[in-house]
DSSP file (Angstrom, degrees, kcal/mol; ACC not computed):
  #  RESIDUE AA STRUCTURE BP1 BP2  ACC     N-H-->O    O-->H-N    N-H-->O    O-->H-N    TCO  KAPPA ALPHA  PHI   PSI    X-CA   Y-CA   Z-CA
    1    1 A X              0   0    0      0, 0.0     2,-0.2     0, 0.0     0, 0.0   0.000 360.0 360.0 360.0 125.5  101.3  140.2  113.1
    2    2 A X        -     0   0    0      1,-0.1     0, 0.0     2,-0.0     0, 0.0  -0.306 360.0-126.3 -78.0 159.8  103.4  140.9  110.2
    3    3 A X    >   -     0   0    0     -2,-0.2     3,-1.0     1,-0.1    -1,-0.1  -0.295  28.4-111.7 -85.6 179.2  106.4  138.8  108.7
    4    4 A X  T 3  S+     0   0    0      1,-0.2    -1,-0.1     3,-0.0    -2,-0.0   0.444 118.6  69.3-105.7  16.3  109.3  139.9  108.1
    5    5 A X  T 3  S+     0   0    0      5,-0.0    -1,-0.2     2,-0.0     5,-0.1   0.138  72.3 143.6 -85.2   9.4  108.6  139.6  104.8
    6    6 A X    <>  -     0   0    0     -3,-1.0     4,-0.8     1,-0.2     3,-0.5  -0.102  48.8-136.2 -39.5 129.2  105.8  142.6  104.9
    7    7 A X  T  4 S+     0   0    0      1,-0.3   115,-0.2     2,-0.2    -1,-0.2   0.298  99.4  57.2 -92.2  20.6  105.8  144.4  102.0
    8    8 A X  T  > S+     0   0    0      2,-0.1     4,-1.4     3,-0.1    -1,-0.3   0.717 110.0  46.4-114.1 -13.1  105.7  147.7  103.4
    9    9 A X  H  > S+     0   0    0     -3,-0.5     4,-1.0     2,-0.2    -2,-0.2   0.533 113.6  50.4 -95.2 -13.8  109.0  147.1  105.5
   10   10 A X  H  X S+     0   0    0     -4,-0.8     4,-0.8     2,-0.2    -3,-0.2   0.435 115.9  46.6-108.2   6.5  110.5  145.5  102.1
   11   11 A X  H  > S+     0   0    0      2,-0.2     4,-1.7    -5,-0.1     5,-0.3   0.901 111.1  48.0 -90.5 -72.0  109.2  149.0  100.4
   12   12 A X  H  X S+     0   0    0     -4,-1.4     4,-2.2     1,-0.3     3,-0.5   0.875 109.8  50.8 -76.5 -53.3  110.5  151.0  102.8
   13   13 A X  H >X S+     0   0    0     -4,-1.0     4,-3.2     1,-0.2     3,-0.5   0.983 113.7  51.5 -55.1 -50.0  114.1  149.2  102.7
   14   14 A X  H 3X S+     0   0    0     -4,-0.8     4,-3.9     1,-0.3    -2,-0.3   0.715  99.2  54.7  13.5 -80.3  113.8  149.8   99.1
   15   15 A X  H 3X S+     0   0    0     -4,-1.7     4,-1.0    -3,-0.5    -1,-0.3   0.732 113.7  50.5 -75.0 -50.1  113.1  153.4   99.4
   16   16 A X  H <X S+     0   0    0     -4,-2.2     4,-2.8    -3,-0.5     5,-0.2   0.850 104.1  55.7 -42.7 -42.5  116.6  153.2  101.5
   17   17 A X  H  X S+     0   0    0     -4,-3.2     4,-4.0    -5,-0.3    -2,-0.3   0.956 111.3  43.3 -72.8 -58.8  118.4  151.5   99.1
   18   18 A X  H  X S+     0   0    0     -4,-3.9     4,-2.2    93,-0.4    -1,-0.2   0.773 107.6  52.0 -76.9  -1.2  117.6  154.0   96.7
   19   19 A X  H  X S+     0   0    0     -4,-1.0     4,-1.8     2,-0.2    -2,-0.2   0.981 108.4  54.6 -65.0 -67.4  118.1  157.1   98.5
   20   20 A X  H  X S+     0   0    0     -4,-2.8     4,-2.9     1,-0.3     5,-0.2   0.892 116.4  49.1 -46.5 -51.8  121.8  155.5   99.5
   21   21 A X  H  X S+     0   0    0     -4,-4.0     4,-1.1     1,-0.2    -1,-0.3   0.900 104.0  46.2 -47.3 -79.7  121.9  155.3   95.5
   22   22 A X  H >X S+     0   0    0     -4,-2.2     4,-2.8     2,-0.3     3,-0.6   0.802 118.7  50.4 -38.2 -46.6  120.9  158.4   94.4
   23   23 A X  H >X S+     0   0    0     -4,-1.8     4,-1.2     1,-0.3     3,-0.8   0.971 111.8  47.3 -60.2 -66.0  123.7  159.9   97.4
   24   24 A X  H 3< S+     0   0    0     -4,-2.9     4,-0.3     1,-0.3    -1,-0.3   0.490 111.6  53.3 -85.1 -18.4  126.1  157.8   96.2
   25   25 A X  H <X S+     0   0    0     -4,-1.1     4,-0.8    -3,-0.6    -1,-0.3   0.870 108.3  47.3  -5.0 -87.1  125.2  159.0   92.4
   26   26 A X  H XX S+     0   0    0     -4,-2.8     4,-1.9    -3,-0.8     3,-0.5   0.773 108.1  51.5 -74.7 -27.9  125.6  162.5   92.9
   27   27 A X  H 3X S+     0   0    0     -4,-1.2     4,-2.2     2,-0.2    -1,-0.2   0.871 110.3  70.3 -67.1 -41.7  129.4  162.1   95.0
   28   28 A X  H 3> S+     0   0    0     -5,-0.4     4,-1.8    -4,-0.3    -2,-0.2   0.871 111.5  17.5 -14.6 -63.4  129.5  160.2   91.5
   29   29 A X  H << S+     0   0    0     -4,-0.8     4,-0.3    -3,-0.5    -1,-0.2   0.484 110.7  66.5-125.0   0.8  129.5  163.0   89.7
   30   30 A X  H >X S+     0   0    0     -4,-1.9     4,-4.7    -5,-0.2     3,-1.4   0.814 111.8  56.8 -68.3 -52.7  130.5  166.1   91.9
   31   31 A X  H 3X S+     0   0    0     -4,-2.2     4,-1.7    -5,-0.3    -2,-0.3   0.847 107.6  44.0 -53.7 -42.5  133.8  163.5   91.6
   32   32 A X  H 3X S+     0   0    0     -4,-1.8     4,-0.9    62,-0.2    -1,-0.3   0.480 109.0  49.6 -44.2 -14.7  133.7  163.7   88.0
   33   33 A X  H <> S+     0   0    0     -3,-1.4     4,-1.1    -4,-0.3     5,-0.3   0.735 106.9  63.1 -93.5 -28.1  133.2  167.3   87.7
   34   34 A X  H  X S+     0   0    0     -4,-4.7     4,-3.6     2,-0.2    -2,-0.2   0.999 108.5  41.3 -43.0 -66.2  136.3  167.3   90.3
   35   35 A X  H  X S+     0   0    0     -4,-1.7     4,-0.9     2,-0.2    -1,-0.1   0.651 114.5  51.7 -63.0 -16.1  138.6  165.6   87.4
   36   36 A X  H  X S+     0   0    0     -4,-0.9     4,-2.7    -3,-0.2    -1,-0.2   0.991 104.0  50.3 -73.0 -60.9  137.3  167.6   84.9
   37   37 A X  H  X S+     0   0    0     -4,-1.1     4,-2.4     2,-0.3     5,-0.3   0.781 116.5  48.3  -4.3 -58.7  137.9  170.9   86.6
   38   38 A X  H  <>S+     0   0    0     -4,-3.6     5,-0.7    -5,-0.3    -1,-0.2   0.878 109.6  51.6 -77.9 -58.4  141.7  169.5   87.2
   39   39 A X  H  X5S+     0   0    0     -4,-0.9     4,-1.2    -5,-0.2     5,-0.3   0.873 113.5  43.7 -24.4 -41.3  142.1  168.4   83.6
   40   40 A X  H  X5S+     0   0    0     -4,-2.7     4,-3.5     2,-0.2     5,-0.4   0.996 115.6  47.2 -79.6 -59.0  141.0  171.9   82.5
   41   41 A X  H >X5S+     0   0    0     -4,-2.4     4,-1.3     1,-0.2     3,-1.1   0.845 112.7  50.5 -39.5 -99.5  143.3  173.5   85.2
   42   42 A X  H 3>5S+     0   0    0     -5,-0.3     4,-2.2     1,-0.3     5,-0.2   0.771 111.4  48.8   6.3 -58.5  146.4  171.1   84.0
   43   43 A X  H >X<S+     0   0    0     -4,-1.2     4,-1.9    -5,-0.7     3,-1.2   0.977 112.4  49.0 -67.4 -51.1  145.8  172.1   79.9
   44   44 A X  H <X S+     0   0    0     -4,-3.5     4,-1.7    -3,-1.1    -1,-0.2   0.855 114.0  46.3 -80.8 -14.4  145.7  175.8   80.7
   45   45 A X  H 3X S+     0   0    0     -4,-1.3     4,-0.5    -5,-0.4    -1,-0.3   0.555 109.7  52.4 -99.4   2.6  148.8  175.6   82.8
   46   46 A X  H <X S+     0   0    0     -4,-2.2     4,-2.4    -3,-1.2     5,-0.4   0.874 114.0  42.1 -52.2 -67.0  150.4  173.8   80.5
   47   47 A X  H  X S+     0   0    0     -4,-1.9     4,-1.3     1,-0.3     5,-0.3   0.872 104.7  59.4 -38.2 -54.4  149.7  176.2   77.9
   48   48 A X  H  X S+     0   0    0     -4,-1.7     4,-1.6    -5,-0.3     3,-0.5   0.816 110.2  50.7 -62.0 -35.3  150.3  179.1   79.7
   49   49 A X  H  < S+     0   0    0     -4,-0.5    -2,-0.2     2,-0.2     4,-0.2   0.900 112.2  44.5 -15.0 -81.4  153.9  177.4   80.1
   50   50 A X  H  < S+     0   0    0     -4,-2.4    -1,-0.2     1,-0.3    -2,-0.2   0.297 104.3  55.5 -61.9 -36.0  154.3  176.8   76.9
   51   51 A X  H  < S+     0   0    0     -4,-1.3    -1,-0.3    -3,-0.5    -2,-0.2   0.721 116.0  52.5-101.3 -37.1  153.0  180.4   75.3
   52   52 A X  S  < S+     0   0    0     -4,-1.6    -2,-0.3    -5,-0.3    -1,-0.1   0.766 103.2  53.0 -80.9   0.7  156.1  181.6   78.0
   53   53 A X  S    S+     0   0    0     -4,-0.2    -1,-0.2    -5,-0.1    -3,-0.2   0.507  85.0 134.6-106.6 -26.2  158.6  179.5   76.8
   54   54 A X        -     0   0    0     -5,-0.2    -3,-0.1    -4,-0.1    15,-0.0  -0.178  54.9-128.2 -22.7  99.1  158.2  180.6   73.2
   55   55 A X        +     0   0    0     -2,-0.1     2,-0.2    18,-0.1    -1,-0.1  -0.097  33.6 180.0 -60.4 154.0  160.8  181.3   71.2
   56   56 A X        -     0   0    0     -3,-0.0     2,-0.3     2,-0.0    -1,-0.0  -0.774  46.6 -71.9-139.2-158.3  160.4  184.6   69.7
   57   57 A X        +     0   0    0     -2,-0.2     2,-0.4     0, 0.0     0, 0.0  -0.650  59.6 172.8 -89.0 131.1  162.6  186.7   67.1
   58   58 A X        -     0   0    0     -2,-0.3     3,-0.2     3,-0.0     2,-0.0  -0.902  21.5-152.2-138.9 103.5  165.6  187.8   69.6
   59   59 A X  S    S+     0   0    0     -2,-0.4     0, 0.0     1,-0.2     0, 0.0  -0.459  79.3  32.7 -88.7 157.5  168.7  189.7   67.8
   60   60 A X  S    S+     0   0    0      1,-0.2     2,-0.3    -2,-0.0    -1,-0.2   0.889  75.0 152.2  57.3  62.1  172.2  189.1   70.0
   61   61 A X        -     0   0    0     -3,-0.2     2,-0.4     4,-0.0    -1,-0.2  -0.642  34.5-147.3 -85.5 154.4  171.7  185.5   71.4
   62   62 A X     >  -     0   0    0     -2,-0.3     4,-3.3     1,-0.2     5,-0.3  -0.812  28.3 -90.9-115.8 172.3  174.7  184.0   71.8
   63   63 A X  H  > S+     0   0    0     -2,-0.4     4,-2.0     1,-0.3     5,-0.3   0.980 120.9  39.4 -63.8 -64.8  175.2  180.3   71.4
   64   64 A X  H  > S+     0   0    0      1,-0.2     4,-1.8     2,-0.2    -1,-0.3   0.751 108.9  50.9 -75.7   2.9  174.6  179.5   74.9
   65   65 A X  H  > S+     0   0    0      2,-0.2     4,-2.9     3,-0.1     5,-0.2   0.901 115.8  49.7 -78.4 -30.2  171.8  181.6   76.0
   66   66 A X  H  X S+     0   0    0     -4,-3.3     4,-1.9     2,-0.2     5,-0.3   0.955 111.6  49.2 -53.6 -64.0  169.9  179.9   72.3
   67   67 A X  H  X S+     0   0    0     -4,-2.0     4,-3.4    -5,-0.3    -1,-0.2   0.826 117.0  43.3 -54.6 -49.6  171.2  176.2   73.8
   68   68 A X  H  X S+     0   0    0     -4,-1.8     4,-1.6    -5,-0.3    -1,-0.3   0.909 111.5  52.8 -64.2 -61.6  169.3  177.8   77.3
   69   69 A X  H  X S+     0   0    0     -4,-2.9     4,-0.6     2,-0.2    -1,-0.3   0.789 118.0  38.3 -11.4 -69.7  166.2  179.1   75.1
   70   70 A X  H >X>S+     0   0    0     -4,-1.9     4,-2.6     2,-0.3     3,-2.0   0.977 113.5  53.6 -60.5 -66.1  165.7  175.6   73.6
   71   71 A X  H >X5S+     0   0    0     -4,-3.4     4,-4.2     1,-0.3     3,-2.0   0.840 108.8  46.5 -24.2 -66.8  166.4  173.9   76.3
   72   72 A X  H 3<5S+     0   0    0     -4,-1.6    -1,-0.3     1,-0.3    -2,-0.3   0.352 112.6  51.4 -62.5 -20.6  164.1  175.6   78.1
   73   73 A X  H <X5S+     0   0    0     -3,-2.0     4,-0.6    -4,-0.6    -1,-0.3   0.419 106.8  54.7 -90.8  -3.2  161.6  175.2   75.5
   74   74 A X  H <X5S+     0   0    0     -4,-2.6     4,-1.9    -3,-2.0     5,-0.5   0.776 103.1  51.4 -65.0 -71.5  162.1  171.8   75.4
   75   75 A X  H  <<S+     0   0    0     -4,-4.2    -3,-0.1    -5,-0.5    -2,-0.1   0.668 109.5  56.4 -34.1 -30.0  161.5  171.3   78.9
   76   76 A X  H  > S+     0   0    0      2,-0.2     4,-3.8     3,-0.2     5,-0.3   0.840 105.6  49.7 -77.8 -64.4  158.2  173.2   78.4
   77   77 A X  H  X S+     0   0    0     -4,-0.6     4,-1.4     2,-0.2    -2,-0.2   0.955 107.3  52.0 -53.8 -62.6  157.0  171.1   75.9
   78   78 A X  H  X S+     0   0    0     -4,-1.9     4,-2.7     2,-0.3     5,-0.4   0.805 108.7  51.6 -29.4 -47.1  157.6  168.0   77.7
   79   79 A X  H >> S+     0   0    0     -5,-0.5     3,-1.9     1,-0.2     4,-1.1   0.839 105.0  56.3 -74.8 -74.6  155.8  169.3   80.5
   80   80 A X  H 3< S+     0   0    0     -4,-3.8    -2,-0.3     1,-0.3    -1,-0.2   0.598 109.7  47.8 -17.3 -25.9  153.0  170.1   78.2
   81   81 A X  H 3X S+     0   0    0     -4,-1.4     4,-0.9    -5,-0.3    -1,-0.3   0.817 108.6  49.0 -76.8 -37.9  153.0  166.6   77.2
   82   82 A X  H <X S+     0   0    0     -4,-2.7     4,-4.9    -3,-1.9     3,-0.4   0.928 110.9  54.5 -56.7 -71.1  153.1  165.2   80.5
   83   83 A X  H  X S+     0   0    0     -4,-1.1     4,-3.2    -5,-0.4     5,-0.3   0.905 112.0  45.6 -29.7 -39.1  150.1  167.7   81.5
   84   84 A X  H  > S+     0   0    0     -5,-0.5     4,-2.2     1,-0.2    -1,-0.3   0.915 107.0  51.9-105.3 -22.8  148.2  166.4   78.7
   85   85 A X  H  X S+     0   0    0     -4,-0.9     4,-2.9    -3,-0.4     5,-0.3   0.914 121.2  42.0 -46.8 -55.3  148.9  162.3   79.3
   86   86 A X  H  X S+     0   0    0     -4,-4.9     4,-3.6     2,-0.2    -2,-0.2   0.955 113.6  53.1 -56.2 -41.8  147.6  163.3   83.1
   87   87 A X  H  X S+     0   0    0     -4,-3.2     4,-4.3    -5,-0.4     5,-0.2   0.946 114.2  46.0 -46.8 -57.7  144.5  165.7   81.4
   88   88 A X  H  X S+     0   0    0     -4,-2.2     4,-2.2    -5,-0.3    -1,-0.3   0.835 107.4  51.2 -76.7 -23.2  143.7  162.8   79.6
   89   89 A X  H  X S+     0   0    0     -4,-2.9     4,-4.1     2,-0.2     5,-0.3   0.957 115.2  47.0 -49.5 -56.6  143.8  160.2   82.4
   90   90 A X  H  X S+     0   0    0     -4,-3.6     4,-0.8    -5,-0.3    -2,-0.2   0.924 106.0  52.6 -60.2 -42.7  141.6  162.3   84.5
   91   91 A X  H  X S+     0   0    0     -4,-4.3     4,-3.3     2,-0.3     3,-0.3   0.800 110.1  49.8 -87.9 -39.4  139.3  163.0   81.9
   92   92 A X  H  X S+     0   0    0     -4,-2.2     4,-2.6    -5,-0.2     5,-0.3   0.964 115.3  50.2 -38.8 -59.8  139.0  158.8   81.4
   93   93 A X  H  X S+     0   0    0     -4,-4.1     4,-0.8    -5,-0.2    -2,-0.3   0.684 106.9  45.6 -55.4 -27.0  138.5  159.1   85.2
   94   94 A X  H  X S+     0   0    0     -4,-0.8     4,-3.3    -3,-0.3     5,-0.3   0.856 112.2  55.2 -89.2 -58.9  135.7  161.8   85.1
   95   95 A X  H >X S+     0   0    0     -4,-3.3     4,-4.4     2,-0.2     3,-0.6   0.921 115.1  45.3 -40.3 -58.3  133.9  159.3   81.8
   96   96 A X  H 3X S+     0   0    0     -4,-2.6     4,-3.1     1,-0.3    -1,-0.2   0.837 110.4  51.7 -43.8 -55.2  134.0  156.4   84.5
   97   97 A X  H 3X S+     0   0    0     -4,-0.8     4,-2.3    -5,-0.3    -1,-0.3   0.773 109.7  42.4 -69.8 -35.2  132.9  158.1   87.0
   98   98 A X  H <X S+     0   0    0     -4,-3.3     4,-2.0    -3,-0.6    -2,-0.2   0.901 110.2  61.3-106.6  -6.4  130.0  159.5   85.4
   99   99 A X  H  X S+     0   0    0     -4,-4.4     4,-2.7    -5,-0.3    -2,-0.2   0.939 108.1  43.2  -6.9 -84.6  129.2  155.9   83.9
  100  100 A X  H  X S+     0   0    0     -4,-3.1     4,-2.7     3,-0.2    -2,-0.2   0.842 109.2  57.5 -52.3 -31.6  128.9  154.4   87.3
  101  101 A X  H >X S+     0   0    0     -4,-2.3     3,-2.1     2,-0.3     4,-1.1   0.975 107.7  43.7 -85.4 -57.0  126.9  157.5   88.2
  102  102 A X  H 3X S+     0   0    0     -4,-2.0     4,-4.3     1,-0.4    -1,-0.2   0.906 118.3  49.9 -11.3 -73.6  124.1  156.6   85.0
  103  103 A X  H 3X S+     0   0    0     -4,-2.7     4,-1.2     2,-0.2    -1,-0.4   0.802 115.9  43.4 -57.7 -43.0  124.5  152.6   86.6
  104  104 A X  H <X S+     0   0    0     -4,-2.7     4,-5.1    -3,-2.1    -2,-0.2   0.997 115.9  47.3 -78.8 -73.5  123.8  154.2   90.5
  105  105 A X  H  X S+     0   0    0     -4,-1.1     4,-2.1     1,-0.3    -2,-0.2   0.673 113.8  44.2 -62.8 -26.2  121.2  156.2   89.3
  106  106 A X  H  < S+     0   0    0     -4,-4.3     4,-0.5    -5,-0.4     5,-0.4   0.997 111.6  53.8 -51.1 -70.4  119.3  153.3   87.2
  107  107 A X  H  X S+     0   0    0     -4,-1.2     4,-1.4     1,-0.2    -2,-0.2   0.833 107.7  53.3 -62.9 -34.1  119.7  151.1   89.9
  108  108 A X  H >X S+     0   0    0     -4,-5.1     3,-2.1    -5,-0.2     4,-1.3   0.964 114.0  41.6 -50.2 -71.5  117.8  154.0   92.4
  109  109 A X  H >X S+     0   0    0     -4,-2.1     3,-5.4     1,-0.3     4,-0.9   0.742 105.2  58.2 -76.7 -81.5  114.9  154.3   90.3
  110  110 A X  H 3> S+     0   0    0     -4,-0.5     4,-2.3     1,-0.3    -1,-0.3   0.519 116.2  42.6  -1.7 -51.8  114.4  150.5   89.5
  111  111 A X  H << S+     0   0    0     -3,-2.1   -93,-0.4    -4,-1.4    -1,-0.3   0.301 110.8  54.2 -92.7   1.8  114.1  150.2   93.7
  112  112 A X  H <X S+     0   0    0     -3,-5.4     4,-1.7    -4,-1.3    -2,-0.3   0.626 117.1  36.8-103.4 -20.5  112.0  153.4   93.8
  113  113 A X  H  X S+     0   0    0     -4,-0.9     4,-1.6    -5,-0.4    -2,-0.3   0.976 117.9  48.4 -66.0 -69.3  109.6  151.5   91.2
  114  114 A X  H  X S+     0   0    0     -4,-2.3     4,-2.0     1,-0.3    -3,-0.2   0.899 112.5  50.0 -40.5 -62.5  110.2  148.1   92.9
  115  115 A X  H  > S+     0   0    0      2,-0.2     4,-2.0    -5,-0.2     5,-0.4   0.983 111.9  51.6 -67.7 -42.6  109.3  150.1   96.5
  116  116 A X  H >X S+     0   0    0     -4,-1.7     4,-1.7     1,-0.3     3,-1.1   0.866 113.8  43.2 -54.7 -58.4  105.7  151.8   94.6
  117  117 A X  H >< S+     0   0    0     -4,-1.6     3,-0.6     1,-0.2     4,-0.4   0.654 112.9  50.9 -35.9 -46.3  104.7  148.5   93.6
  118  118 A X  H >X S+     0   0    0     -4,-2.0     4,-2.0     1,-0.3     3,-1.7   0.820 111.9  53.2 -26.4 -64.7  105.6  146.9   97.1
  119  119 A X  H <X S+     0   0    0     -4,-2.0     4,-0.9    -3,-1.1    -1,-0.3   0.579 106.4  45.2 -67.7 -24.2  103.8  149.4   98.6
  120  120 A X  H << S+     0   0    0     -4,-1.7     4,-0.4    -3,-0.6    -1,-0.3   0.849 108.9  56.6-112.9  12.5  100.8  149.0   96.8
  121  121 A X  H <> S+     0   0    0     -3,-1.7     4,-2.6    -4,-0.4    -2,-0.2   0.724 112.1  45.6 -50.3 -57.3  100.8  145.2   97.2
  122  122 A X  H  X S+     0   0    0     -4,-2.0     4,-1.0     1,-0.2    -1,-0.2   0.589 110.3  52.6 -80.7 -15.6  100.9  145.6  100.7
  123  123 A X  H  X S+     0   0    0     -4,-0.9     4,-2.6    -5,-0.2     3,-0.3   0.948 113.0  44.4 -81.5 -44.8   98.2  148.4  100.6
  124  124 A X  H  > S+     0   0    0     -4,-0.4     4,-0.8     2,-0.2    -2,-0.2   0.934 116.1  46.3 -48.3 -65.7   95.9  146.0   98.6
  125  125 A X  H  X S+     0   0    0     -4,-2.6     4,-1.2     2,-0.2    -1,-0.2   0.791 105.3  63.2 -40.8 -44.0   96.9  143.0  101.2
  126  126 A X  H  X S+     0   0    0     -4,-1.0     4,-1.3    -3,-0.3     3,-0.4   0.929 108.8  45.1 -67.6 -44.5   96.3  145.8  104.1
  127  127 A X  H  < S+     0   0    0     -4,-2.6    -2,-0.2     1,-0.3    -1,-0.2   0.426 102.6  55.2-125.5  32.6   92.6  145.8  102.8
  128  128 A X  H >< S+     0   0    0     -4,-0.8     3,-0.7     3,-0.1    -1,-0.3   0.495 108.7  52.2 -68.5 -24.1   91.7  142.5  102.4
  129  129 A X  H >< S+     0   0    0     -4,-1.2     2,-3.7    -3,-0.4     3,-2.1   0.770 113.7  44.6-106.1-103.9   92.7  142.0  106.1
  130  130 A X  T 3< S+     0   0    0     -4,-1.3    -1,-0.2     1,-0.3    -3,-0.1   0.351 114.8  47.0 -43.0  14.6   90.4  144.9  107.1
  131  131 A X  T <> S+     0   0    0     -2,-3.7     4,-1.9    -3,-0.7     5,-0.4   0.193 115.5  47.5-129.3 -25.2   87.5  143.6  104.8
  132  132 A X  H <> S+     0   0    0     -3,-2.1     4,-1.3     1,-0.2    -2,-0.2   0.978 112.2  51.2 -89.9 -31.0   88.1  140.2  106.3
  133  133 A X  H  4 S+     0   0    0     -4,-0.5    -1,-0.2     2,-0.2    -2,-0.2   0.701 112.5  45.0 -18.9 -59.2   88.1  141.9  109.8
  134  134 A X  H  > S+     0   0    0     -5,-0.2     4,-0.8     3,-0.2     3,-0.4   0.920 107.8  59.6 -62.5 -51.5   85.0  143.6  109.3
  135  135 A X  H  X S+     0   0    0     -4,-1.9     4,-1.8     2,-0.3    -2,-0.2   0.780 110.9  36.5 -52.1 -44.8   83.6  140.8  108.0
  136  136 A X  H  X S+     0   0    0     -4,-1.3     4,-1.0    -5,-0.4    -1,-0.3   0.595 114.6  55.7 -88.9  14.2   84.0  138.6  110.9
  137  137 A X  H  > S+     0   0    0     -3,-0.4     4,-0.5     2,-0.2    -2,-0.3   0.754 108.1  47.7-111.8 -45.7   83.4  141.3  113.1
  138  138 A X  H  X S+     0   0    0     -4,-0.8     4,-1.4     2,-0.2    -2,-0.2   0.697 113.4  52.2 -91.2 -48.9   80.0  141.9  111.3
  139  139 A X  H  X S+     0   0    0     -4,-1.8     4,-2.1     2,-0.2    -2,-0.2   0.887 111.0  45.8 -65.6 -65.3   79.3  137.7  111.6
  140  140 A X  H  X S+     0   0    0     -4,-1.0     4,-1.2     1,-0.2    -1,-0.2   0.675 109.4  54.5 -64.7 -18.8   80.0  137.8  115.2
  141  141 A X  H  X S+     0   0    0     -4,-0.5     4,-1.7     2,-0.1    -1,-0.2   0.971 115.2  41.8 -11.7 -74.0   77.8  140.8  115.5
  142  142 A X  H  X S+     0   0    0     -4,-1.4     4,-2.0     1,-0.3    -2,-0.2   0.649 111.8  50.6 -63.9 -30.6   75.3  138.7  113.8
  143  143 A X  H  X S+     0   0    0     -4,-2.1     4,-4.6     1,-0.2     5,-0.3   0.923 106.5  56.2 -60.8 -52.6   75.8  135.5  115.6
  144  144 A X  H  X S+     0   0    0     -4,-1.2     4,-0.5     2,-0.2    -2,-0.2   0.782 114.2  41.1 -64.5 -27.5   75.5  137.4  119.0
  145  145 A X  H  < S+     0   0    0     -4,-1.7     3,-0.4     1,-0.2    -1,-0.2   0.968 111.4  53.9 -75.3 -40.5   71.9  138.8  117.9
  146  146 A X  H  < S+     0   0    0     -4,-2.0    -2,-0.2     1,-0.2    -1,-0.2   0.862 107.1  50.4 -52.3 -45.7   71.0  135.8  116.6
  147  147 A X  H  <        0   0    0     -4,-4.6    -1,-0.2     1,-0.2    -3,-0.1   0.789 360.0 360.0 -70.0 -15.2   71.9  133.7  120.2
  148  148 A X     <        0   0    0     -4,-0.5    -1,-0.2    -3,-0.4    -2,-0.2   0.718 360.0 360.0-101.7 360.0   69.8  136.3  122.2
């Protein structure tokens, strides 16, 4: 009967553990390619903001439509600043992310190494108890010729 310390049942949790990793890895880093993807989207609509809000050379402004012009290029910038405070959060957020995913993906393969060995403890173990099996199997053979 095996324990529940069997090393082919503590392989095979193992073998779980690092699957769960490896998933949980790759959502890692589809989620970092998420934050980049908005960071990049963010900057280029900023920009694109920003390249429409451009003053250019404009003969017959009057004072307020320039004050509106400014304004309004003011406003631009600011969002463009904002955009790029957010860009750069996400982009922190994307580094984190694909941090943890490195640390996931260690911690998989450490428990798919940790599972071969298990496995091949318990294969080793598996045939000593068939050699010891045989053996007494081969002795009671022998006994039973021996008695007749």
């Amino acid at each position: 009967m095996r324990s529940p310390a069997d090393p082919a049942r503590l392989a095979t949790l193992l073998e779980h553990r690092a699957h769960r990793l490896r998933r949980d890895a790759s959502a890692q880093a589809e989620q970092a390619a998420q934050r980049d993807r908005e960071a990049q989207t963010l900057r280029s609509a900023a920009d694109k903001r920003l390249q429409a809000a451009q003053l250019g050379e404009e003969h017959g402004l009057d004072r307020q439509r320039l004050f509106e012009r400014l304004r309004g290029v003011a406003i631009a910038r600011a969002h463009v600043l904002e955009c790029e405070l957010r860009a750069g959060h996400l982009q922190e957020q994307a580094g984190d992310a694909r941090e943890q995913e490195q640390q996931l993906r260690h911690a998989a393969a450490g428990n798919h190494s940790r599972a071969r060995r298990l496995q091949a403890v318990g294969a080793h173990i598996d045939q000593k108890h068939r050699q010891a099996r045989l053996r007494r199997q081969e002795r009671q053979i022998q006994e039973e010729y021996t008695c007749r």
